[in-house]
C-alpha atoms as one frame of an Amber mdcrd trajectory, in Angstrom:
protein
  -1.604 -12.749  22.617  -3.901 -14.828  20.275  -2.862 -12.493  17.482   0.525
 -12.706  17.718   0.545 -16.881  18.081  -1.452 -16.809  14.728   0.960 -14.423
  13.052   3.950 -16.957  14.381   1.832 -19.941  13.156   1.133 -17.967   9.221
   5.074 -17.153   9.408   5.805 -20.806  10.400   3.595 -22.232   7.209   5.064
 -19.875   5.364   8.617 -21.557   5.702   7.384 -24.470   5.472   6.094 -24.462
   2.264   8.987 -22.158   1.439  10.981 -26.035   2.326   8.962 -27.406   0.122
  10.191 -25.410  -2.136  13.400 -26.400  -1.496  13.050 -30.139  -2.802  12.251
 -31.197  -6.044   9.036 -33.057  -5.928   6.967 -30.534  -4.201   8.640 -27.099
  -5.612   5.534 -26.518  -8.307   2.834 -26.817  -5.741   4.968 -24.902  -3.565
   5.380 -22.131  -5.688   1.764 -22.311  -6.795   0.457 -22.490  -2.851   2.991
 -19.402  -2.362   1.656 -17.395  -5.760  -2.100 -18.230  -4.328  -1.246 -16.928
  -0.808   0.078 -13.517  -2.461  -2.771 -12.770  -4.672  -5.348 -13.371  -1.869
  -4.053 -11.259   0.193  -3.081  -8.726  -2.589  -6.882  -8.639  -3.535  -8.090
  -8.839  -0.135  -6.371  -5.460   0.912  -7.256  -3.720  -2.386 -10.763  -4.473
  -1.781 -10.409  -2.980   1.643  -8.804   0.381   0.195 -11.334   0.852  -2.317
 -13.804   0.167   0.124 -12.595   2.962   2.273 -11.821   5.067  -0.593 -15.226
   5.292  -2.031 -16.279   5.203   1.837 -14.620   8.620   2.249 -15.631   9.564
  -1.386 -19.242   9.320  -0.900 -18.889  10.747   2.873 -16.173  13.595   2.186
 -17.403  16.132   4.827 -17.860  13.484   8.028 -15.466  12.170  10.240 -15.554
   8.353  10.855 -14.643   8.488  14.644 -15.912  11.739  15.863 -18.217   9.631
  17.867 -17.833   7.372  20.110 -20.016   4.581  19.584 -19.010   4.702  15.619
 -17.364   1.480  15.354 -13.530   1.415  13.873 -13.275   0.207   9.712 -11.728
  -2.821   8.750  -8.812  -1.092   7.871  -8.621   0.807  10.981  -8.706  -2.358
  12.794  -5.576  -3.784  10.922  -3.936  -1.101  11.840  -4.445  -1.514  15.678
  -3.836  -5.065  15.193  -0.513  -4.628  13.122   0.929  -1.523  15.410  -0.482
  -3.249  18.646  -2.287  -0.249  19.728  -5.945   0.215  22.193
């Protein structure tokens, strides 16, 4: 439940700077908080792919979760969190 309140509350800031947008006075810093937001989280998940990639690069031959105390990667756990799955 706490992760889908928090996704509400980032969709919720996200309009409201989106209003922002709308007016005159604050459309620049707006559009620059918008443009900021993007390229965070553009380089935030293309430093977790590379990660991963050079993860399974360097470890071609071994499975990440053939055992069961091997703890999920970060991208893994985005996954779970995004399709809601256990």
């Amino acid at each position: 439940m706490r992760g889908k309140t928090a996704g509400w509350m980032l969709f919720l800031g996200s309009l409201l700077l989106l209003s922002f947008a709308a007016t005159t006075r604050y459309s620049k810093t707006a559009d620059l908080a918008l443009i900021c937001g993007r390229m965070t989280l553009l380089v935030a998940v293309s430093v977790l792919v590379v990660r991963e990639r050079w993860k399974n690069y360097r470890n071609s031959g071994i499975r990440y979760n053939s055992k069961p105390d091997v703890p999920a990667t970060a991208l893994q756990r985005v996954r779970r969190w995004y399709y809601a799955e256990r």
